[in-house]
VEXDREN-2710 file (C-alpha; in Angstrom, 1 decimal):
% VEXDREN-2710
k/r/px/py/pz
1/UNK/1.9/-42.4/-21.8
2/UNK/0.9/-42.0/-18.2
3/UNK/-2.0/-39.7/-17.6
4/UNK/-1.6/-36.2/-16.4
5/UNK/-2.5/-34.5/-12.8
6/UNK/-5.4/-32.0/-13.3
7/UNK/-4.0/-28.3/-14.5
8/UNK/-5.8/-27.1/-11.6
9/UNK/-5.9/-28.3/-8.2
10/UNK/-7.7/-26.7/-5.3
11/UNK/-6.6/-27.6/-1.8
12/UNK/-9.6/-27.3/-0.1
13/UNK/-12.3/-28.4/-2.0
14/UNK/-10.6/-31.1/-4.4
15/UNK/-9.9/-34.7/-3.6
16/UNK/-6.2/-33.9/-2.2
17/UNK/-6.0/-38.0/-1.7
18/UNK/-6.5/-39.2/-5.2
19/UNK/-4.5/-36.1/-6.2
20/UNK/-1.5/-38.1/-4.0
21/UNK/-2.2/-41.2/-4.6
22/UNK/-1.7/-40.3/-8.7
23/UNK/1.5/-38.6/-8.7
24/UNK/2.5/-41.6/-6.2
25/UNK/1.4/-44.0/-9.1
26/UNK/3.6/-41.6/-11.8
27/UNK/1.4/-39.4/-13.4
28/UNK/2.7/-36.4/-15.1
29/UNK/2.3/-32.7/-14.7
30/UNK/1.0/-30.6/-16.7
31/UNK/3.2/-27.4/-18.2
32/UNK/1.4/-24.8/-16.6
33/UNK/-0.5/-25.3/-13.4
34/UNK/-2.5/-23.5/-11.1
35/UNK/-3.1/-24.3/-7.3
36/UNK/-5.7/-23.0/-5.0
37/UNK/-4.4/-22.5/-1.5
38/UNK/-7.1/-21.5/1.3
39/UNK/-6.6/-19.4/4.1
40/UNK/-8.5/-20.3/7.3
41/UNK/-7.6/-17.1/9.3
42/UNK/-7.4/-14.1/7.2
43/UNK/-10.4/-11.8/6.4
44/UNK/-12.0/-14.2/9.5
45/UNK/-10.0/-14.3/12.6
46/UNK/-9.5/-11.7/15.1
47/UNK/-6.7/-13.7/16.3
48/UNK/-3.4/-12.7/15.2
49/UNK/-1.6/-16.0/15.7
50/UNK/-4.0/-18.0/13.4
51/UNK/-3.2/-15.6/10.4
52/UNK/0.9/-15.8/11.3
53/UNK/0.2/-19.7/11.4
54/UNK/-1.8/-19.1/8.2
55/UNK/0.7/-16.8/6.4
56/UNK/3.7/-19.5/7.6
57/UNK/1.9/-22.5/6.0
58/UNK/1.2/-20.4/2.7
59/UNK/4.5/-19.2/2.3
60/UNK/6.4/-22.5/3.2
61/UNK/4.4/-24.7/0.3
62/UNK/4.5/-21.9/-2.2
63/UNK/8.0/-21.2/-1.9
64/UNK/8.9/-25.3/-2.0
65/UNK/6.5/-25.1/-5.5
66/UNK/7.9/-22.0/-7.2
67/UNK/11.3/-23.2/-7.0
68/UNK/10.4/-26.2/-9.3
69/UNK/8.6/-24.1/-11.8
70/UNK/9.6/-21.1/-13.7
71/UNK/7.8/-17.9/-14.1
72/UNK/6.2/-18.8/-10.2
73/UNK/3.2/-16.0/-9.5
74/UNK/1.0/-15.4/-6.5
75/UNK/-2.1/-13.5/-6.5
76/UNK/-4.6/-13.3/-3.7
77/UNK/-8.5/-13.3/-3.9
78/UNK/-11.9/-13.7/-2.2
79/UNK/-14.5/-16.3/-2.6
80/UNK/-17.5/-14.5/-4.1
81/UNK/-19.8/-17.4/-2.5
82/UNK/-19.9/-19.2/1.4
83/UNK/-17.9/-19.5/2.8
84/UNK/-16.4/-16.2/1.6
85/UNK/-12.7/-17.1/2.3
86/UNK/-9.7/-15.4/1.4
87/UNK/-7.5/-17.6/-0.9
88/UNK/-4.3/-17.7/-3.0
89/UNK/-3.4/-18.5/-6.3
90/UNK/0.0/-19.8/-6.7
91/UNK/0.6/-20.3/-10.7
92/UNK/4.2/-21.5/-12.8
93/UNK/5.0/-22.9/-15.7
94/UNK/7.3/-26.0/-17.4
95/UNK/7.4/-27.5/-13.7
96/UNK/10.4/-29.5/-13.4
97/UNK/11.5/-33.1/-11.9
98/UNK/10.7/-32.3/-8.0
99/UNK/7.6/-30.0/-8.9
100/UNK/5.5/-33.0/-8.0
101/UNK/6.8/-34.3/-4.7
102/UNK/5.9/-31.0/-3.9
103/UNK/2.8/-30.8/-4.9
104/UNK/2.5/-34.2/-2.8
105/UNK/3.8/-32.6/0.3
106/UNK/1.6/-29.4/-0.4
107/UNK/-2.1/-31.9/-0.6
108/UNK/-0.5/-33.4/2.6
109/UNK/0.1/-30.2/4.4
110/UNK/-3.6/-28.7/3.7
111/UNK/-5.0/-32.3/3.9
112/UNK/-4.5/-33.0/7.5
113/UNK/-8.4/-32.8/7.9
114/UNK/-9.1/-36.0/5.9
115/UNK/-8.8/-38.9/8.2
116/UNK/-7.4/-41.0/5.2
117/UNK/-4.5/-38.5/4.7
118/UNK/-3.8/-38.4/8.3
119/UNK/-3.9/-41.7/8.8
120/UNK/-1.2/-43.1/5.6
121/UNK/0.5/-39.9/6.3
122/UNK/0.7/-39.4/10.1
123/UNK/4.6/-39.5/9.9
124/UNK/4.3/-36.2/8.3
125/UNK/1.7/-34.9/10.8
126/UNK/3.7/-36.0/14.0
127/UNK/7.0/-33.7/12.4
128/UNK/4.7/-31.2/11.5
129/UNK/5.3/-28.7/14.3
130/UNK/9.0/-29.6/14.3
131/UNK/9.0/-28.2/10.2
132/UNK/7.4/-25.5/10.7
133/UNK/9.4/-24.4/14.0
134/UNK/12.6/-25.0/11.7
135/UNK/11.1/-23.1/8.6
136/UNK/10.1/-20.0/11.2
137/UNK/13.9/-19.6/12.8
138/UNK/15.4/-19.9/8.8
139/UNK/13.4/-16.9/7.7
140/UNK/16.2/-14.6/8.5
141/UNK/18.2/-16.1/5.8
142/UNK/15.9/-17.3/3.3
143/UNK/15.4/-15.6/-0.3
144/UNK/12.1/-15.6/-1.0
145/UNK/10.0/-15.9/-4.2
146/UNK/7.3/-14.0/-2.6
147/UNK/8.8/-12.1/-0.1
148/UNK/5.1/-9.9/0.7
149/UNK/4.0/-13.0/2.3
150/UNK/6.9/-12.8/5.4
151/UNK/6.5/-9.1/5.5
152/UNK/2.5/-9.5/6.4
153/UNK/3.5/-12.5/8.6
154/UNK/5.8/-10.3/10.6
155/UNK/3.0/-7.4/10.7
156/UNK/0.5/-9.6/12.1
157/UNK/3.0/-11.0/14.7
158/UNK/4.4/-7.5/15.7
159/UNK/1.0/-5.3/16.0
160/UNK/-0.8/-8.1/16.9
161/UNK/0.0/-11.4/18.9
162/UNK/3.1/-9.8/20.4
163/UNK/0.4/-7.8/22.3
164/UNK/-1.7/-10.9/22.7
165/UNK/1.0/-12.8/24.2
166/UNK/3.3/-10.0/25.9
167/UNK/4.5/-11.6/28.8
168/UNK/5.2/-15.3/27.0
169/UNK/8.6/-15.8/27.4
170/UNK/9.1/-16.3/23.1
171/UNK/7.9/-12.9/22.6
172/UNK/10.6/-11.5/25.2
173/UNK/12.9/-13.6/23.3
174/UNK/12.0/-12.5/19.9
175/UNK/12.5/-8.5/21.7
176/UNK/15.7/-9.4/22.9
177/UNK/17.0/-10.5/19.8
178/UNK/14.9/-8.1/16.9
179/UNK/15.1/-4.6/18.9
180/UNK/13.6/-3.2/16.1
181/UNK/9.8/-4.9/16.5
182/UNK/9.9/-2.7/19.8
183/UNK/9.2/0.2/17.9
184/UNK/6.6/-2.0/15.5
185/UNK/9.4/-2.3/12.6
186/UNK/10.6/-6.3/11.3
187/UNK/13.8/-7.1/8.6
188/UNK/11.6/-7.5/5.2
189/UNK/11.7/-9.8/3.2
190/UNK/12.3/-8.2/0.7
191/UNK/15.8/-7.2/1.1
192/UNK/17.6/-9.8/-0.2
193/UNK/15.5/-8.8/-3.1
194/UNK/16.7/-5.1/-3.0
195/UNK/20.4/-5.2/-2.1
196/UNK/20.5/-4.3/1.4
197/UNK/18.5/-3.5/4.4
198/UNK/15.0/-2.8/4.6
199/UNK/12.5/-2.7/7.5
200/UNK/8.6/-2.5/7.5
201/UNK/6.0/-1.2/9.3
202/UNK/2.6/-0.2/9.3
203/UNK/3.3/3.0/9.0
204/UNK/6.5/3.3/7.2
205/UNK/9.4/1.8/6.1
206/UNK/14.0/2.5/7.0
207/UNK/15.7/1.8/3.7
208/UNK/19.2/1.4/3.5
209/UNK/20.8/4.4/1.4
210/UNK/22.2/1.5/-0.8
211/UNK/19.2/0.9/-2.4
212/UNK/18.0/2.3/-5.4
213/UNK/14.3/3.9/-4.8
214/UNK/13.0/3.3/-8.6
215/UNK/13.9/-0.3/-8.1
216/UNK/12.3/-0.2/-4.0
217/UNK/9.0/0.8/-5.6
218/UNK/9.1/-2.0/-8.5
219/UNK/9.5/-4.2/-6.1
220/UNK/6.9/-3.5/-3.8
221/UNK/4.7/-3.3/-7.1
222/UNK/4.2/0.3/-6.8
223/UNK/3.7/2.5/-10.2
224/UNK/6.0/5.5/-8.6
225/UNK/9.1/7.1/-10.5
226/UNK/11.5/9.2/-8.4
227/UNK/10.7/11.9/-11.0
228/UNK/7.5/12.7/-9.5
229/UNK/8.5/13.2/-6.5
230/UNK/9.7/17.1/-5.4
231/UNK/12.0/18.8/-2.6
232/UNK/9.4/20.0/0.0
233/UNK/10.4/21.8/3.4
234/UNK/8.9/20.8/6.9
235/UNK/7.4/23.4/9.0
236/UNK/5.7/22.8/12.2
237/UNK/2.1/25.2/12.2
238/UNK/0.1/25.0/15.3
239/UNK/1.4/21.9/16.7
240/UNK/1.2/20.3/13.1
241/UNK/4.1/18.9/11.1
242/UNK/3.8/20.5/7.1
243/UNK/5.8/19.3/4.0
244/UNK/5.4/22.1/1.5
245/UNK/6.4/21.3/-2.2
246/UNK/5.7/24.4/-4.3
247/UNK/2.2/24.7/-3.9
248/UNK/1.5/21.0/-2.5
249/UNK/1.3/20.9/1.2
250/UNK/1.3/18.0/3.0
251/UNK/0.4/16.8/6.4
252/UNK/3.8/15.2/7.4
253/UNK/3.4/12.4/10.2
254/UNK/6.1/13.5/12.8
255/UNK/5.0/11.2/15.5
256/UNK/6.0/8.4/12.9
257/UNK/9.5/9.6/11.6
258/UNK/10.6/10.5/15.3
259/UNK/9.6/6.5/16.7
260/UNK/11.2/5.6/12.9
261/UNK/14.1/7.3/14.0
262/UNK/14.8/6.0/17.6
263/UNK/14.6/3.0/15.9
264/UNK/16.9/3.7/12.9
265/UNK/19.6/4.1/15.8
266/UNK/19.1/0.5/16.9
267/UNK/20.2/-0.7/13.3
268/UNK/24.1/0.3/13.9
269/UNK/26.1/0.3/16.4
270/UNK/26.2/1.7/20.2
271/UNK/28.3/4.9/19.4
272/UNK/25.1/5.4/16.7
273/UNK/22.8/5.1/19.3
274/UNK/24.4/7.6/21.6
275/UNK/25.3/10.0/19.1
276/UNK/21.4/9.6/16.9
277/UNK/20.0/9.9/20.7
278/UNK/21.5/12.9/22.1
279/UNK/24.1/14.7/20.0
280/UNK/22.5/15.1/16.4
281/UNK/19.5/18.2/16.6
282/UNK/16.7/16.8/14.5
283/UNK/13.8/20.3/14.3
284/UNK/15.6/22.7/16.1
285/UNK/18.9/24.8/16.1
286/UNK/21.1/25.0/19.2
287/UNK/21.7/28.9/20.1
288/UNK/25.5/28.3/20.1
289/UNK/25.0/27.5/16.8
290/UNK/23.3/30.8/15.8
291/UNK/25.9/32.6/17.5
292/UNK/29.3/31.3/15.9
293/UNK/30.0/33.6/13.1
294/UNK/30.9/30.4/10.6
295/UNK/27.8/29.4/10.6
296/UNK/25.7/31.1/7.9
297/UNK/22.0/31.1/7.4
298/UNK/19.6/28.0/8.5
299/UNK/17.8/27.0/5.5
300/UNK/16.9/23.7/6.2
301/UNK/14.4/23.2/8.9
302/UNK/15.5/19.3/9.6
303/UNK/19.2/19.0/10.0
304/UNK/20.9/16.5/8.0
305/UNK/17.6/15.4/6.2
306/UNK/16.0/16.1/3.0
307/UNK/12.1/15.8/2.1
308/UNK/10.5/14.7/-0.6
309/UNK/7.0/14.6/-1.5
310/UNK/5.4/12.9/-4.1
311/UNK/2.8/15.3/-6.3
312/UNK/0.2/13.2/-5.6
313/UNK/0.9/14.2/-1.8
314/UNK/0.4/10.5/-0.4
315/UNK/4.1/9.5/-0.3
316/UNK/7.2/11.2/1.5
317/UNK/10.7/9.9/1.2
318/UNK/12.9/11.4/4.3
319/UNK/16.2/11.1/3.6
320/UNK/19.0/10.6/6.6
321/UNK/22.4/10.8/4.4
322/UNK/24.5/10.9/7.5
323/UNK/23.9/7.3/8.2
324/UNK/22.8/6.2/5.3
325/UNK/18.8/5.9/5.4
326/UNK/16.4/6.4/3.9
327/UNK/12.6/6.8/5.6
328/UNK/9.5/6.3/3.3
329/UNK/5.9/6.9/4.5
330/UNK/3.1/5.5/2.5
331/UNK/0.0/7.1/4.0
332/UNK/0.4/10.9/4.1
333/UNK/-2.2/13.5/3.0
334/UNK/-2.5/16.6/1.3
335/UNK/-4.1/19.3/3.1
336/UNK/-8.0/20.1/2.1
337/UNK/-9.4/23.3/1.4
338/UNK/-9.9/24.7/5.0
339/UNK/-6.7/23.3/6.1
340/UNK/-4.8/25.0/3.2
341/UNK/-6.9/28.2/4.4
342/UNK/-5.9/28.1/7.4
343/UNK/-2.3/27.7/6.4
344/UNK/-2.4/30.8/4.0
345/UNK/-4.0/33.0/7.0
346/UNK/-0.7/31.6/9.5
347/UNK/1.8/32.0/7.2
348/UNK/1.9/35.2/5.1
349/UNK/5.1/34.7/3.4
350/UNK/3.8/31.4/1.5
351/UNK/0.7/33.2/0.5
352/UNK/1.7/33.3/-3.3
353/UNK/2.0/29.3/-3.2
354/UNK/-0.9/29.2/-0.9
355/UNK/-3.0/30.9/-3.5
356/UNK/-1.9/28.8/-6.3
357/UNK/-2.8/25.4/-4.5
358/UNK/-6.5/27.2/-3.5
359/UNK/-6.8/27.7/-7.7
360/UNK/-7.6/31.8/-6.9
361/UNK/-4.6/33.1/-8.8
362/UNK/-5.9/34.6/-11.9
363/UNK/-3.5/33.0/-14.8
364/UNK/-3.8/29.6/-13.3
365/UNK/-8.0/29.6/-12.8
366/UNK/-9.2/26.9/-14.9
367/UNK/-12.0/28.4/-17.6
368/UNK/-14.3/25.5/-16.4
369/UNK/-17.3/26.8/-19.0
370/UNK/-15.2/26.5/-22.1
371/UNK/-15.3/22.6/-21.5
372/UNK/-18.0/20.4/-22.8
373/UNK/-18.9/16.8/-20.9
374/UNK/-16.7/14.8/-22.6
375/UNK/-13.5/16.8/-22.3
376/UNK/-14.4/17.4/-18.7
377/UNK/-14.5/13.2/-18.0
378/UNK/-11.6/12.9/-20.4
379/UNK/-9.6/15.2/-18.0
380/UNK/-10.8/13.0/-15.0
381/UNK/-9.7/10.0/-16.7
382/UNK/-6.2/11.7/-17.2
383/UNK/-6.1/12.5/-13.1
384/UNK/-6.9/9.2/-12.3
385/UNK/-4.5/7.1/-14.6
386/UNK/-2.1/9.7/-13.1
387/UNK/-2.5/8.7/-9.7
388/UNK/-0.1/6.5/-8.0
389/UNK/-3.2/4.9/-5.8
390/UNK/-4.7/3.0/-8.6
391/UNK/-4.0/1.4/-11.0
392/UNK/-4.2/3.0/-14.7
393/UNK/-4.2/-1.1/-16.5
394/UNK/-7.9/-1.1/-14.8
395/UNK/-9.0/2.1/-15.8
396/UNK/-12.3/2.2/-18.1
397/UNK/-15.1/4.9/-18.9
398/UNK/-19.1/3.5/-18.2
399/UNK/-22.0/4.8/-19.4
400/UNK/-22.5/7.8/-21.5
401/UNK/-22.0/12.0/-20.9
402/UNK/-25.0/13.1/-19.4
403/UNK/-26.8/10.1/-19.0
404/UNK/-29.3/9.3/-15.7
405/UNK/-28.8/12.1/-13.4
406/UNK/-26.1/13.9/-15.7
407/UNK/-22.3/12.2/-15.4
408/UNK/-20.3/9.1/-16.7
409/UNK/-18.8/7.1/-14.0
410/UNK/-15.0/5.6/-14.2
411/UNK/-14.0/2.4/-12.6
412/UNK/-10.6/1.5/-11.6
413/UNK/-9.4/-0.6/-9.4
414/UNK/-7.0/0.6/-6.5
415/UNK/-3.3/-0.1/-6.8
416/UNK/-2.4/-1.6/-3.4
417/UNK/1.1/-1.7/-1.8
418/UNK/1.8/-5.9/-1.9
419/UNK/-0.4/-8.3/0.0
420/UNK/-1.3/-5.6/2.7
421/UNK/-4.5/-5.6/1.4
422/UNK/-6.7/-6.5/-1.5
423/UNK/-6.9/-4.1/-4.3
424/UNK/-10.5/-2.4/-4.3
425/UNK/-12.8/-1.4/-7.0
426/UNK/-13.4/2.6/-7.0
427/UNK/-16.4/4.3/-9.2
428/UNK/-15.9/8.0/-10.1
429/UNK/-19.0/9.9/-11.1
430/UNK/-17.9/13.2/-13.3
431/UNK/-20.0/16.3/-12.7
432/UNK/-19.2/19.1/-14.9
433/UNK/-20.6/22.4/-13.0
434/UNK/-20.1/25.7/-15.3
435/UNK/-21.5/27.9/-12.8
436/UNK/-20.1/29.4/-9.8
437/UNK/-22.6/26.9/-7.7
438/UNK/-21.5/24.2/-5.3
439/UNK/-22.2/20.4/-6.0
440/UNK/-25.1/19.3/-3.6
441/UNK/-26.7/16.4/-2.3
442/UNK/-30.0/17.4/-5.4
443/UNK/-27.0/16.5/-8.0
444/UNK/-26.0/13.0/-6.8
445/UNK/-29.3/11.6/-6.0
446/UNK/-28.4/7.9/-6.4
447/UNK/-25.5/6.9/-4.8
448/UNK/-26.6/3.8/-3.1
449/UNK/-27.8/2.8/-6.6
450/UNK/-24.7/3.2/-8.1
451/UNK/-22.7/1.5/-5.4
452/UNK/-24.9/-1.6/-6.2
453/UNK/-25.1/-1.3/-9.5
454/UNK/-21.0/-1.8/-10.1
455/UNK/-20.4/-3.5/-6.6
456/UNK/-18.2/-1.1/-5.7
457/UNK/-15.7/-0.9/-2.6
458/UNK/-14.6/2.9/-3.1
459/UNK/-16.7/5.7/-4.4
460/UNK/-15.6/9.0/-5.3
461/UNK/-17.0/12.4/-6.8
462/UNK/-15.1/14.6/-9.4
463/UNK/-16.6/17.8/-10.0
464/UNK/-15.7/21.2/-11.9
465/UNK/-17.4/22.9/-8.3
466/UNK/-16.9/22.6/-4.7
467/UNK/-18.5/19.8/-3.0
468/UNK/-21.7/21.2/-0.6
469/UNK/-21.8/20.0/2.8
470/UNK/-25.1/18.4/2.2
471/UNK/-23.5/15.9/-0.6
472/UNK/-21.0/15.1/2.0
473/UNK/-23.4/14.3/4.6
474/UNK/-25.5/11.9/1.7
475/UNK/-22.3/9.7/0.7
476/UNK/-20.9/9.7/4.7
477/UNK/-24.5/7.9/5.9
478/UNK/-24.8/5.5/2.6
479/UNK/-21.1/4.4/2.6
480/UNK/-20.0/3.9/6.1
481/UNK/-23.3/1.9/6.3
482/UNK/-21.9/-0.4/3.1
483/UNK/-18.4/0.0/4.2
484/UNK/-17.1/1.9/1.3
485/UNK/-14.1/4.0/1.0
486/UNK/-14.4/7.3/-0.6
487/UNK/-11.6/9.5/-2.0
488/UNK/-13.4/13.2/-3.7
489/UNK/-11.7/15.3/-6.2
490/UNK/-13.1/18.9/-5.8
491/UNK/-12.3/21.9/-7.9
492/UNK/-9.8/22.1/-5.7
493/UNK/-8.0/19.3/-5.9
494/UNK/-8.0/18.9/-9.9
495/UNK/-7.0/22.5/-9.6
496/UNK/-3.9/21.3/-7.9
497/UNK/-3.2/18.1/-10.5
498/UNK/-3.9/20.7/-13.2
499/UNK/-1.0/23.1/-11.8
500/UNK/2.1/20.1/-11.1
501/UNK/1.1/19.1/-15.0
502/UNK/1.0/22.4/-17.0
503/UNK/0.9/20.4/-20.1
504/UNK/-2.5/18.7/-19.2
505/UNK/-3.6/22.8/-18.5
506/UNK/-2.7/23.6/-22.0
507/UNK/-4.4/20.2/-23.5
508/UNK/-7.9/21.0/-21.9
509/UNK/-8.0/24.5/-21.7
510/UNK/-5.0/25.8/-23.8
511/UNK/-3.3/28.7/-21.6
END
């Protein structure tokens, strides 16, 4: 029996000629393999053309492998030690005849810095620019096992070496033809996938109306379900776009859906253009209108559209049903304390929902004394496996109730939307304050500590109290110096969760 190839091959820091040079001599495969592909670019270079030409290599070997194998998976990771680099795993299973020549052409591809390899193999090295080139103008109609990887391509070459290379004639070509990436938008990959059209941005996404949003956030990997997500009205306060969902009110980014729409008329036809551009009212109401006595009251503040905001107030789906859109924005915000404030003293006719989002109205103030420390962390657990950011599979309880300075910390690990970017490890410290005090910089004393301690990327506070200035201040200076991302949850803000889930209310507190 012929010997196997090893079940594990890393591109960069194997022997990729012996690797070639044995399935050449007609060794067998293994049933399940796993390759290491390095990236050279990404997490390094500032330059936006190296990580396209990165991201092009990656996918056009990965994509050759997974269709020889089944159950093909891609996962993305850094190198804890020098030299640090960003690198993906490509794994399948019960590889079949032609798994291996590609394998062979894979080692050639990411071997071209081994003289030998260049040398035996230069045939492949002189075509090389001629491949890729073909494999660039065939993404259009490709189906692709991991479609993430032509999306970030197509970021990277939009919002980045477009502007690098403006006035090269291929980026002028590339305008002419994809009047979309004027307005930072590219075809994804993904919509062979889905059904129909999508396009991508950095900011948001236009989904064709065709395609079911349950199975739009499945495939972006995303644990969403349309049933969290609530009819909210758009109100502009102060020069500031507001989504308002009940008591959840969310800063709604305008700027974004009006350059999202502009480009949405690009998508049809000329007649759509015209008629998107200048006919259709978008946040206003002509005075004709008010005046014809068919028309009855305006209740909807966007013409033609509907909003919906997710409860956790960090999604929006804007729907255009007239042409048969859908716009989806990833990065929104619920408002914080003093903005919600400020909103209640603007708007006096939203002062009841104002008040229940601020946690002052009397039957729906949480009783924080009649919890103990455990039920306290228990209900921070709850708020965090809730929340569509992260992701609950990671979730897990450290330490013990009241132990160092007084709080068990949660780590989870962030739930991130594809390959945009590498999911991040989160600590939670729970701080159970009975008393009508604030949470100061005194009651967190060792941040840094604990940062280092479970080499943490994101930090985050929940607390029973409002969280002092001073505590601010403390976890500002220690994590922008480290980097770290923090994301609080106040008494206001659990207040909030508590209120969208009255069955968690009743759970911990039983009213």
């Amino acid at each position: 029996m012929n010997e196997s190839i090893p079940p594990r091959i890393d591109l960069e820091a194997d022997n990729l000629l012996r690797v070639i040079k044995r399935i050449e001599a007609g060794c067998q495969c293994p049933d399940e393999i796993t390759i290491i592909i390095p990236s050279y670019a990404i997490g390094h270079a500032n330059e936006h053309l190296s990580i396209c030409e990165d991201l092009l290599d990656i996918s056009y070997v990965t994509e050759a492998m997974a269709a020889c194998v089944s159950n093909p998976s891609l996962s993305m990771r850094r190198q804890s030690t020098s030299p640090y680099r960003t690198q993906f795993v490509f794994n399948g299973k019960d590889p079949g005849p032609d798994f291996l020549s590609q394998l062979r052409q894979s080692c050639m591809h990411f071997g071209g810095d081994d003289p030998d390899i260049a040398k035996l193999y230069s045939d492949y090295f002189q075509n090389y620019p001629d491949t890729m080139e073909r494999y660039k103008d065939s993404l259009d109609e490709r189906q692709f096992f991991f479609p993430a990887l032509i999306d970030d391509y197509h970021a990277n070459l939009i919002n980045g070496a477009y502007y690098t290379y403006e006035q090269s004639d291929w980026v002028q070509a590339d305008l002419a033809r994809y009047p979309e990436r004027r307005f930072g938008f590219h075809k994804s990959a993904f919509s062979a996938q889905l059904g129909a059209d999508a396009f991508a941005s950095i900011e948001s996404w236009i989904v064709s109306a065709k395609i079911d949003l349950g199975g739009f956030f499945r495939a972006l990997n995303q644990d969403v379900a349309i049933s969290q997500f609530h009819s909210a009205k758009l109100s502009m306060l102060n020069n500031v776009c507001i989504a308002t969902a009940g008591d959840l009110h969310v800063h709604f980014p305008l700027d974004g859906f009006l350059k999202a729409r502009v480009c949405q008329s690009f998508l049809g036809d000329e007649d759509q253009v015209l008629r998107l551009g200048w006919q259709r009212p978008l946040f206003s109401v002509a005075p004709a209108m008010l005046s014809m006595r068919e028309y009855g009251p305006v209740n909807q503040t966007v013409s033609g559209h509907a909003c919906l905001v997710h409860e956790s107030g960090e999604l929006i789906i804007l729907t255009d049903s007239d042409e048969g859109w859908n716009h989806i924005f990833f990065e929104s915000r619920a408002l914080d304390i003093l903005e919600t404030k400020q909103l209640g003293l603007q708007v006096a006719d939203l002062s009841s929902g104002i008040d229940r989002a601020l946690g002052v109205s009397g039957s729906h103030r949480s009783n924080w004394q009649s919890l103990d420390d455990e039920q306290f962390e228990a209900l921070c657990y709850d708020l965090i496996y809730s929340h569509p950011g992260f992701d609950h599979e990671t979730i897990r309880k450290m330490g013990h109730s009241r132990s160092r300075d007084g709080g068990r910390d949660i780590i989870v690990w962030t739930q991130p939307l594809a390959y945009r970017e590498p999911s991040k490890k989160f600590v939670f410290q729970c701080k159970l304050v009975t008393s009508k005090r604030s949470l100061g910089k005194r009651d967190v004393p060792d941040i840094g500590d604990m940062l280092e301690q479970y080499d943490a990327e994101g930090f985050g506070i929940m607390t029973s109290a409002a969280i002092d200035a001073t505590l601010f201040d403390a976890a500002d200076a220690i994590c922008e110096r480290r980097n770290i991302v923090q994301k609080h949850f106040s008494s206001f803000e659990i207040e909030r969760f508590l209120n969208q889930r009255p069955e968690l209310r009743r759970k911990f507190f039983g009213s």
